[in-house]
N, CA and C atoms as an extended XYZ file, in Angstrom:
435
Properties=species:S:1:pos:R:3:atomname:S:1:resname:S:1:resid:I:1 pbc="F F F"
N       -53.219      -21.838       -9.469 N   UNK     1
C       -52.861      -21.079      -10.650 CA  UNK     1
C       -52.784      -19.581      -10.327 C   UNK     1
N       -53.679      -19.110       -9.729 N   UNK     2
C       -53.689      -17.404       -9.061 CA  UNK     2
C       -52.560      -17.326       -8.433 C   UNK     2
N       -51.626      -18.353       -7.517 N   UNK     3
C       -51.078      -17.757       -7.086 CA  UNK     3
C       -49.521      -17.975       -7.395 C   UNK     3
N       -49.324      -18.439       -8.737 N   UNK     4
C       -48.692      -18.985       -9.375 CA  UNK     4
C       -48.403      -17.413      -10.342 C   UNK     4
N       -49.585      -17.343      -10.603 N   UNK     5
C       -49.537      -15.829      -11.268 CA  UNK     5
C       -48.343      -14.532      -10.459 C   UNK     5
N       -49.500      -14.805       -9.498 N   UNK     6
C       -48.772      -13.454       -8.513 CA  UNK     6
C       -47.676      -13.604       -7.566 C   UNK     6
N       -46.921      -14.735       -7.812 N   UNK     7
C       -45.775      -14.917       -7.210 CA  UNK     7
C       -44.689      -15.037       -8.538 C   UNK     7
N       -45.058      -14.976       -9.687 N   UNK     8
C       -44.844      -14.393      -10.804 CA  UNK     8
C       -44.317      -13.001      -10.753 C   UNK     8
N       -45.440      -12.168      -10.422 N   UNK     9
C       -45.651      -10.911      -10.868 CA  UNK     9
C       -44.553      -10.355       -9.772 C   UNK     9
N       -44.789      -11.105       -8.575 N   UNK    10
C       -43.532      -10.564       -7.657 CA  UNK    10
C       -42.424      -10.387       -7.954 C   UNK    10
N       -42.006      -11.879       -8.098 N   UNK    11
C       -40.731      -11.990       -8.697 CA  UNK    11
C       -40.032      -11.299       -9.765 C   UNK    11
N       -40.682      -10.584      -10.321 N   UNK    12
C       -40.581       -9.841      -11.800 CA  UNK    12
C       -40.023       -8.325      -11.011 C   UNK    12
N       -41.181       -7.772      -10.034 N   UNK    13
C       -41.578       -6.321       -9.677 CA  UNK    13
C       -40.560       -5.897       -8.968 C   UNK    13
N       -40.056       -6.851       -8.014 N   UNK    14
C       -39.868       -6.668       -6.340 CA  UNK    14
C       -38.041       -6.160       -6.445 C   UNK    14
N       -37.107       -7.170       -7.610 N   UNK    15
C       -35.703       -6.966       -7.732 CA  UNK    15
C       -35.605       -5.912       -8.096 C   UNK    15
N       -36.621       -5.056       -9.762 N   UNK    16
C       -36.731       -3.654       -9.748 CA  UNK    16
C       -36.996       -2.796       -8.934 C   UNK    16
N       -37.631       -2.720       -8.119 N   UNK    17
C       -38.179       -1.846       -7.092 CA  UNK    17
C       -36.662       -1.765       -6.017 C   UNK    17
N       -36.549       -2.786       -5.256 N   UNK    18
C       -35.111       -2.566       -4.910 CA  UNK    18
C       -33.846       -2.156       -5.553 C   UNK    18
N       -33.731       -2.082       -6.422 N   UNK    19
C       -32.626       -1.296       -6.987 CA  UNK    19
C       -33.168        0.463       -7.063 C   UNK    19
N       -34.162        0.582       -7.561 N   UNK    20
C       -34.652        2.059       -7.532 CA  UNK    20
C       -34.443        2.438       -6.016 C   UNK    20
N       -34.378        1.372       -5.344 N   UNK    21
C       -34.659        1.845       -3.720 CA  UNK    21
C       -32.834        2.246       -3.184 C   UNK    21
N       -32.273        1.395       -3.709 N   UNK    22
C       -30.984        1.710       -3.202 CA  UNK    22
C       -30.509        2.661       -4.072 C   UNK    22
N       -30.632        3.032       -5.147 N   UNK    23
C       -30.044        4.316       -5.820 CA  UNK    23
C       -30.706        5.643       -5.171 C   UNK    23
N       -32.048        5.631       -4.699 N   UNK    24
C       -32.287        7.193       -3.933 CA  UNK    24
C       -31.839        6.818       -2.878 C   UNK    24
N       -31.665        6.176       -1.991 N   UNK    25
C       -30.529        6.067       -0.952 CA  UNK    25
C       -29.724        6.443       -0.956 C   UNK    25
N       -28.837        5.970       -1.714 N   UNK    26
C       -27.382        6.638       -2.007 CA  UNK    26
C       -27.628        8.653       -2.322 C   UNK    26
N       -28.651        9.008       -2.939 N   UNK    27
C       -28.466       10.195       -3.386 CA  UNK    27
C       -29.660       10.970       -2.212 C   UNK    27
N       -30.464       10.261       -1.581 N   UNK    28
C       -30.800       11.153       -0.158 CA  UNK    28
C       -30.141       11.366        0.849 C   UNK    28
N       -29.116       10.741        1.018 N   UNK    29
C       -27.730       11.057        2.314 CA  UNK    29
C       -27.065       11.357        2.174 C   UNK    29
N       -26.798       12.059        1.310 N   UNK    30
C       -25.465       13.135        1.130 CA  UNK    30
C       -25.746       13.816        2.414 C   UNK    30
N       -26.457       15.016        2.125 N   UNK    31
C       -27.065       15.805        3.256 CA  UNK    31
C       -28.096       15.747        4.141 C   UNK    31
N       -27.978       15.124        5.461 N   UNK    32
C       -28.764       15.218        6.099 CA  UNK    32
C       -28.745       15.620        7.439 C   UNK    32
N       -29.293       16.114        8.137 N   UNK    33
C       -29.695       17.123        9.820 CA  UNK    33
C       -30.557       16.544       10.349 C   UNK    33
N       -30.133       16.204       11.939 N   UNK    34
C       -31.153       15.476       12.546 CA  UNK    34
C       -31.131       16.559       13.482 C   UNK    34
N       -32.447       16.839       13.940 N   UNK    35
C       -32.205       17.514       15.477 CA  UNK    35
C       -32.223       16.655       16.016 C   UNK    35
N       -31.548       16.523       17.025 N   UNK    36
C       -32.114       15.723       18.714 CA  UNK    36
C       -32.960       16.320       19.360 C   UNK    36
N       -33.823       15.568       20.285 N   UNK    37
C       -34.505       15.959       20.773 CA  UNK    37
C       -34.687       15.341       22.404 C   UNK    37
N       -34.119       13.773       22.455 N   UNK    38
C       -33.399       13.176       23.634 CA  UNK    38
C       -32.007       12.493       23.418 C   UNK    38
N       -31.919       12.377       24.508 N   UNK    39
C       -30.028       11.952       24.641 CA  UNK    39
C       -30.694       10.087       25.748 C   UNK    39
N       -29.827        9.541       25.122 N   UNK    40
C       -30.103        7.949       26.005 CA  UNK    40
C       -28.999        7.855       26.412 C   UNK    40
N       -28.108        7.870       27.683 N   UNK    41
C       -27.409        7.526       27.839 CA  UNK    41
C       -26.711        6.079       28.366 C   UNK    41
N       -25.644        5.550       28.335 N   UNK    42
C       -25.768        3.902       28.700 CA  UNK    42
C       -26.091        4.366       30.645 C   UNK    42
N       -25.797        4.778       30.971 N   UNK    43
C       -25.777        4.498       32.521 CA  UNK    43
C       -26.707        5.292       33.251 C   UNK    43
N       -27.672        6.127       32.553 N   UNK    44
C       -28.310        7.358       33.115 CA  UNK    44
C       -29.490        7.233       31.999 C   UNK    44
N       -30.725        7.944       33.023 N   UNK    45
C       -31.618        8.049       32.360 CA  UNK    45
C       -31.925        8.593       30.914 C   UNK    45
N       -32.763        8.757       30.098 N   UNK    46
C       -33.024        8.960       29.212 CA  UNK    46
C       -33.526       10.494       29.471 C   UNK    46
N       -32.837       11.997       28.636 N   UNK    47
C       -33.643       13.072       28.811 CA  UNK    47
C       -33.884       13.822       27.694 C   UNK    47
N       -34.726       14.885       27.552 N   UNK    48
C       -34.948       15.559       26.826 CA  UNK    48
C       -33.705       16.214       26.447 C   UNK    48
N       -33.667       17.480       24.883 N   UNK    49
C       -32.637       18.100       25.016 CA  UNK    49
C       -33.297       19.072       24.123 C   UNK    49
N       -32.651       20.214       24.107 N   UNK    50
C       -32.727       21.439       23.063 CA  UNK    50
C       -32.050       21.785       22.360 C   UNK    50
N       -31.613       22.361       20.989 N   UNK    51
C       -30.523       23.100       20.273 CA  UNK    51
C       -29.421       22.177       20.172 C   UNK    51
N       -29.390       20.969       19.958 N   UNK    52
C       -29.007       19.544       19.563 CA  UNK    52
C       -28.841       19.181       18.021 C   UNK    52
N       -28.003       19.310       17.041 N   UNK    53
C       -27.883       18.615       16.100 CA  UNK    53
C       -27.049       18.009       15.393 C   UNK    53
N       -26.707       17.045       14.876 N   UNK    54
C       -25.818       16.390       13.899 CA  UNK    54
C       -25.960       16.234       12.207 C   UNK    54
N       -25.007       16.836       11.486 N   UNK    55
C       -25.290       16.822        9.949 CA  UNK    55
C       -24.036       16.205        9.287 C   UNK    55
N       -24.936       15.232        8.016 N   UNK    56
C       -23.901       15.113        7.425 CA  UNK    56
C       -24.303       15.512        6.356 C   UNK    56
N       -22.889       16.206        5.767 N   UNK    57
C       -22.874       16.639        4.792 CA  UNK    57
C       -21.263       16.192        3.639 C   UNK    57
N       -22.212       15.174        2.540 N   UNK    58
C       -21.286       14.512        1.893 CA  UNK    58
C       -20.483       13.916        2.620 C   UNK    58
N       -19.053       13.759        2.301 N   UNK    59
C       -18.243       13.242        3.299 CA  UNK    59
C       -17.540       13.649        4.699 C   UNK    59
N       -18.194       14.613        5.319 N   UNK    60
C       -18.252       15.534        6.191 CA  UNK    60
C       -19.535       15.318        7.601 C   UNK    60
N       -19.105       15.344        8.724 N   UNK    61
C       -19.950       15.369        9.837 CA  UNK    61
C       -19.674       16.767       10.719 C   UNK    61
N       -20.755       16.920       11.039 N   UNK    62
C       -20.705       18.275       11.859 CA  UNK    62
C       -22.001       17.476       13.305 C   UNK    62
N       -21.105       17.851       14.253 N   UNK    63
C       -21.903       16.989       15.506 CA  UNK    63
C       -22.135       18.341       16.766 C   UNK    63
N       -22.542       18.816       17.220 N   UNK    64
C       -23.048       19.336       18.306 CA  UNK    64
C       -24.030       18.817       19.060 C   UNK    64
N       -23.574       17.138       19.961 N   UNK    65
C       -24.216       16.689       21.022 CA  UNK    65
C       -23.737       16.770       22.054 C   UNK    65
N       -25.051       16.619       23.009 N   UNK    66
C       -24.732       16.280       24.107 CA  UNK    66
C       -24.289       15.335       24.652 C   UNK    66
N       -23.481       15.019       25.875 N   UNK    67
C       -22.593       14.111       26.443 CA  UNK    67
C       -22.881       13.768       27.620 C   UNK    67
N       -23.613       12.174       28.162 N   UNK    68
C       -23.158       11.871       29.247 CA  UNK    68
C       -23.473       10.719       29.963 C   UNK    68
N       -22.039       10.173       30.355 N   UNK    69
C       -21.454        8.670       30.401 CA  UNK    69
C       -20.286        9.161       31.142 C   UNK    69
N       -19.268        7.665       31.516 N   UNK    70
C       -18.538        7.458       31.886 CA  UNK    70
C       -17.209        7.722       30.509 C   UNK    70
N       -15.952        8.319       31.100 N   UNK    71
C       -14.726        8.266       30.269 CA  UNK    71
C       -13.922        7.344       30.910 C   UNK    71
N       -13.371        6.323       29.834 N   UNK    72
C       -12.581        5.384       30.211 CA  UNK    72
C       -11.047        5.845       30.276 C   UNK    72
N       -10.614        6.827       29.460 N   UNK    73
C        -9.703        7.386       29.602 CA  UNK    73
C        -9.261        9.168       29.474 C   UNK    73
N        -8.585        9.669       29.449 N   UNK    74
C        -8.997       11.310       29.502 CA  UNK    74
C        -8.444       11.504       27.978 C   UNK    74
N        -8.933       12.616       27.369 N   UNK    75
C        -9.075       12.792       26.284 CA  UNK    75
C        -7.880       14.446       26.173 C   UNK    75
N        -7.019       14.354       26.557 N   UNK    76
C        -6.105       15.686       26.184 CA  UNK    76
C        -6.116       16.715       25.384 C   UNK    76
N        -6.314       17.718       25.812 N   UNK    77
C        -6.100       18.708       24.830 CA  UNK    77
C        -7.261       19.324       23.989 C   UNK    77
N        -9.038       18.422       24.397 N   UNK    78
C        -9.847       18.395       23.886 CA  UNK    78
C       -10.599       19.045       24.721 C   UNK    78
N       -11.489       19.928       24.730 N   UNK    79
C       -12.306       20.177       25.899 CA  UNK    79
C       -13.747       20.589       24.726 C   UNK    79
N       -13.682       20.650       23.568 N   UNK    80
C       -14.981       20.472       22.851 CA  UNK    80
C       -16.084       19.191       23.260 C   UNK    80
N       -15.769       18.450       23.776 N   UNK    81
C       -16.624       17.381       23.518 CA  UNK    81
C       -17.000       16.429       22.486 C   UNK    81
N       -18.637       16.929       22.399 N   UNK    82
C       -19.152       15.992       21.128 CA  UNK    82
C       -19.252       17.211       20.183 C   UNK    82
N       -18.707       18.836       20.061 N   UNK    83
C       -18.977       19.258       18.696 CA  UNK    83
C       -17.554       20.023       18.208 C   UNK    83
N       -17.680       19.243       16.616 N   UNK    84
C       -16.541       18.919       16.043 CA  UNK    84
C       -17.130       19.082       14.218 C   UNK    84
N       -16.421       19.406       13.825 N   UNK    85
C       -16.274       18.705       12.366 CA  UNK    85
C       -14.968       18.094       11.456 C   UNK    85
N       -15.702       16.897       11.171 N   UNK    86
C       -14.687       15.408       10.896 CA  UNK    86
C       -15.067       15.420        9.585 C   UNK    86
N       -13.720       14.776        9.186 N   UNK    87
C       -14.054       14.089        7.627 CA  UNK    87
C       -14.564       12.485        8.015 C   UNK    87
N       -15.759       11.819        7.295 N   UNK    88
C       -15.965       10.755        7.590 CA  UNK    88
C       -15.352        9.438        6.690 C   UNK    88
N       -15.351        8.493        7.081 N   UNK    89
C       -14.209        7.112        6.892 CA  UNK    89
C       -15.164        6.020        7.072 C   UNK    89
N       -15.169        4.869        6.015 N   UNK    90
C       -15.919        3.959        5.960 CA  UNK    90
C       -17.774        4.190        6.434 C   UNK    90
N       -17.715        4.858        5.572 N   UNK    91
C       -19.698        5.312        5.028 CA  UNK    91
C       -20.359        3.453        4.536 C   UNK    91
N       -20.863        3.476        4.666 N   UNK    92
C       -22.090        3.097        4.459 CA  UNK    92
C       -23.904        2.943        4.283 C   UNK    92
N       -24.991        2.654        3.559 N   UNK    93
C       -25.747        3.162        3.141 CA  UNK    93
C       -26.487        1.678        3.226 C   UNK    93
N       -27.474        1.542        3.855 N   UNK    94
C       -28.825        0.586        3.148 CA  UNK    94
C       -29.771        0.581        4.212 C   UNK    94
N       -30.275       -0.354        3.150 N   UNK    95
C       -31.777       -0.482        3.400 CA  UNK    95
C       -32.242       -1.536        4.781 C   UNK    95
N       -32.749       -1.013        5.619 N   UNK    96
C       -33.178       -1.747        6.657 CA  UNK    96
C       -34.712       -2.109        6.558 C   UNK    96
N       -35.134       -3.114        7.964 N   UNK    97
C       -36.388       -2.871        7.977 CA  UNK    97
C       -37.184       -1.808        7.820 C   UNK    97
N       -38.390       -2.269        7.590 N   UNK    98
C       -39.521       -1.099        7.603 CA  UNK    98
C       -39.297       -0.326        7.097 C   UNK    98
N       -38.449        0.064        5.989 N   UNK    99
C       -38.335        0.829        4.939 CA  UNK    99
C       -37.560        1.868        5.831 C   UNK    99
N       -36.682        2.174        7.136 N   UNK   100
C       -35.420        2.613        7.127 CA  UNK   100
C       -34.082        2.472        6.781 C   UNK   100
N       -33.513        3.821        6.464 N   UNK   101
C       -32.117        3.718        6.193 CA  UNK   101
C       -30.994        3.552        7.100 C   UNK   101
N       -29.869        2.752        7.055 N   UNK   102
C       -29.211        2.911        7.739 CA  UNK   102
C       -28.025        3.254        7.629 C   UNK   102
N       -27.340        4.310        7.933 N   UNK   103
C       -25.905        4.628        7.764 CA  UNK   103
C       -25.154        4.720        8.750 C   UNK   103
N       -23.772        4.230        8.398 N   UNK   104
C       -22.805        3.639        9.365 CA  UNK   104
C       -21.452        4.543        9.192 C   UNK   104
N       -20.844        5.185        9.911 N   UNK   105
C       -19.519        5.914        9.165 CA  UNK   105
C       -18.864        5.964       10.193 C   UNK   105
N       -17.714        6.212       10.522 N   UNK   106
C       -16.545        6.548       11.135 CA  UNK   106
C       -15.851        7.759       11.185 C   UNK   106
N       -15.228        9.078       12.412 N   UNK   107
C       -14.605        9.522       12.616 CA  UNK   107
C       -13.405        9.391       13.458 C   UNK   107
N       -12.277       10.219       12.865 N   UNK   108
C       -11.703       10.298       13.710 CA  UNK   108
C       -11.090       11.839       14.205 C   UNK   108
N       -10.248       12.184       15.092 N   UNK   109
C        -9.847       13.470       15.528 CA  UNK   109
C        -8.315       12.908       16.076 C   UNK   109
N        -7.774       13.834       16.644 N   UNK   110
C        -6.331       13.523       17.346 CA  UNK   110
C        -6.440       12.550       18.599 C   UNK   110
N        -7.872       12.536       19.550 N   UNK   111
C        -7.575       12.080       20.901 CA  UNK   111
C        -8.728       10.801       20.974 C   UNK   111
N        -9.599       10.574       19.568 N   UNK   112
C       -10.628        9.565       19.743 CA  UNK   112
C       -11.317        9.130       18.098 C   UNK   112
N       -11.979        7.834       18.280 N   UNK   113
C       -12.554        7.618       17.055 CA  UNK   113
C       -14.202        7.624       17.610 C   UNK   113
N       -14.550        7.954       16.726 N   UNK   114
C       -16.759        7.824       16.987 CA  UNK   114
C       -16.938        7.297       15.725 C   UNK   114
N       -17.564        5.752       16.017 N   UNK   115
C       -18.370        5.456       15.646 CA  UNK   115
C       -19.904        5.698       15.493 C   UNK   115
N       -20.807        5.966       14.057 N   UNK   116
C       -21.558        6.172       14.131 CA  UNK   116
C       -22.830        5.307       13.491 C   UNK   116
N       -23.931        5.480       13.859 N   UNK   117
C       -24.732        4.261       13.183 CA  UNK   117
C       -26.302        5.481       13.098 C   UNK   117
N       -26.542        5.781       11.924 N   UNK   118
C       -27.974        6.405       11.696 CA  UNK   118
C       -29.126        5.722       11.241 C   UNK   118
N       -30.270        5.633       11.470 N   UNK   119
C       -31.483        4.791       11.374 CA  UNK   119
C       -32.222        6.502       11.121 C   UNK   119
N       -32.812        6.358        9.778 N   UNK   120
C       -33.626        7.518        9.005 CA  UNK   120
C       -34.965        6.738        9.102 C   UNK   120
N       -36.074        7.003        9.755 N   UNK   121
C       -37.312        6.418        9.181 CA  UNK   121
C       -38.436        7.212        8.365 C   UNK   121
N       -39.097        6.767        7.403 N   UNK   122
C       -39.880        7.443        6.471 CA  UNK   122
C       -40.471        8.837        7.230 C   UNK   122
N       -41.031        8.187        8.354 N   UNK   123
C       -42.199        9.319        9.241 CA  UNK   123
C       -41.222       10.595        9.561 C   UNK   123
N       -39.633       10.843        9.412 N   UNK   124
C       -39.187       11.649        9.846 CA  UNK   124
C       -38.570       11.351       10.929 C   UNK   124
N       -38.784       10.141       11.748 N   UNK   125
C       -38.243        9.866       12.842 CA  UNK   125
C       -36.155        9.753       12.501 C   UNK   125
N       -36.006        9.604       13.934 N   UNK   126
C       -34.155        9.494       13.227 CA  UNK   126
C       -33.427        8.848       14.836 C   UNK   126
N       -33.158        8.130       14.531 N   UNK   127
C       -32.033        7.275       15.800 CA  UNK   127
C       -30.972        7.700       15.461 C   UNK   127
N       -30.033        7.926       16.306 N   UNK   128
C       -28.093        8.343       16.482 CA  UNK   128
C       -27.818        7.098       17.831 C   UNK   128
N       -26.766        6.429       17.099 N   UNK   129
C       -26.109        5.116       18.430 CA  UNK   129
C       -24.223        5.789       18.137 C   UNK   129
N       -23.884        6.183       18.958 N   UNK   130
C       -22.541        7.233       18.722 CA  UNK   130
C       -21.918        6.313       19.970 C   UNK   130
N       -20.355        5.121       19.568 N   UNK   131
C       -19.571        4.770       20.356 CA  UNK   131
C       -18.658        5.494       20.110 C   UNK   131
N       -18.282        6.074       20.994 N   UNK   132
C       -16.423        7.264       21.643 CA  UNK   132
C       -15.271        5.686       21.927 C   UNK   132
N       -14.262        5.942       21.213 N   UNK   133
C       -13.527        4.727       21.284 CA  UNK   133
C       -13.121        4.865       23.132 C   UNK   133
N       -12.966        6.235       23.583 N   UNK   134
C       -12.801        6.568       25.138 CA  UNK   134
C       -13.905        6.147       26.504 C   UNK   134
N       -15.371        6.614       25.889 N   UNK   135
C       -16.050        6.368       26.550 CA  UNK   135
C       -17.279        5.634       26.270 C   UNK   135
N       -18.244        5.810       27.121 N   UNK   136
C       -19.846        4.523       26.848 CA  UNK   136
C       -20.350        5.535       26.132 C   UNK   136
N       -21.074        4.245       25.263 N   UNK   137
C       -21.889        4.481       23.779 CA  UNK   137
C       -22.891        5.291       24.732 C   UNK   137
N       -23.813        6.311       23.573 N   UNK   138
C       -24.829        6.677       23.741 CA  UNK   138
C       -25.783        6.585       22.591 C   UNK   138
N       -27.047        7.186       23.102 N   UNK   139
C       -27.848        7.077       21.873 CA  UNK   139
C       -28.483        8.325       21.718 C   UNK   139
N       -29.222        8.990       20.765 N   UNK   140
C       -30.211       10.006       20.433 CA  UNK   140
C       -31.324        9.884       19.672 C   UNK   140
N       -32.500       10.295       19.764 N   UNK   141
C       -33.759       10.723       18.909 CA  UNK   141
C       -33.623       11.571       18.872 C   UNK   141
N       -34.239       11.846       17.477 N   UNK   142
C       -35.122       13.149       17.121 CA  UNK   142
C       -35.824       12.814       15.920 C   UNK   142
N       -35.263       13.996       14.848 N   UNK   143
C       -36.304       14.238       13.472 CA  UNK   143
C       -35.039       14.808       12.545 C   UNK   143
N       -35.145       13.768       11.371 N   UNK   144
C       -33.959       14.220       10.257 CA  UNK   144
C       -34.839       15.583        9.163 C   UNK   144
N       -33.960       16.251        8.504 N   UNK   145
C       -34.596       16.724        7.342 CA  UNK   145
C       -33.587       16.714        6.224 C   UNK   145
């Protein structure tokens, strides 16, 4: 009977609570800044970095990372790299484990598309997984605000 109760009380609590959860979602990522703080690259060690950040803002990305991997093909006319500002294309927003967020969006520019995938965790922590349609994926840590 107790637990008849409280699998009750769940069922009642838990569908509200998730909806409150995905509406501040949606309205905490408009704007957000991660510093980096390491760069993972697919083929090379993992290093520290400094003066590293990526923001989005609304439908807008502003990226100043670091770069380094293999290019599968040459990129013309580009010699910025990874800092740019893009309008972003197919956003996405939810709820992952452990009570991180995850957002997914798309750029593009004249010579490449980046895919992007953000993991926000409560503690402040922040993952970046950035595929270059040209070259190997990389990854980043740091700290969002």
């Amino acid at each position: 009977m107790r637990h008849t109760v409280y699998a009750l009380l769940f069922a009642i609590i838990m569908p509200s609570m998730a909806t409150a959860q995905q509406d501040t979602l949606k309205t905490d990522t408009e704007n957000i800044c991660i510093d980096v703080n390491y760069m993972m690259p697919q083929r090379y060690s993992t290093r520290a970095v400094t003066d590293f950040s990526l923001c989005l803002k609304g439908d807008t990305v502003i990226s100043h990372l670091p770069y380094m991997g293999q290019a599968y093909r040459p990129t013309y006319g580009s010699t910025d790299g990874l800092n740019f500002k893009l309008p972003v294309t197919d956003k996405s927003v939810k709820a992952g484990k452990k009570s991180k967020t995850i957002i997914r969006f798309t750029c593009n520019n004249s010579t490449a598309t980046y895919d992007f995938s953000l993991e926000l965790y409560p503690d402040g922590g922040a993952y970046i997984n950035l595929s270059p349609s040209y070259a190997d994926r990389i990854g980043y840590k740091g700290e969002w605000k």
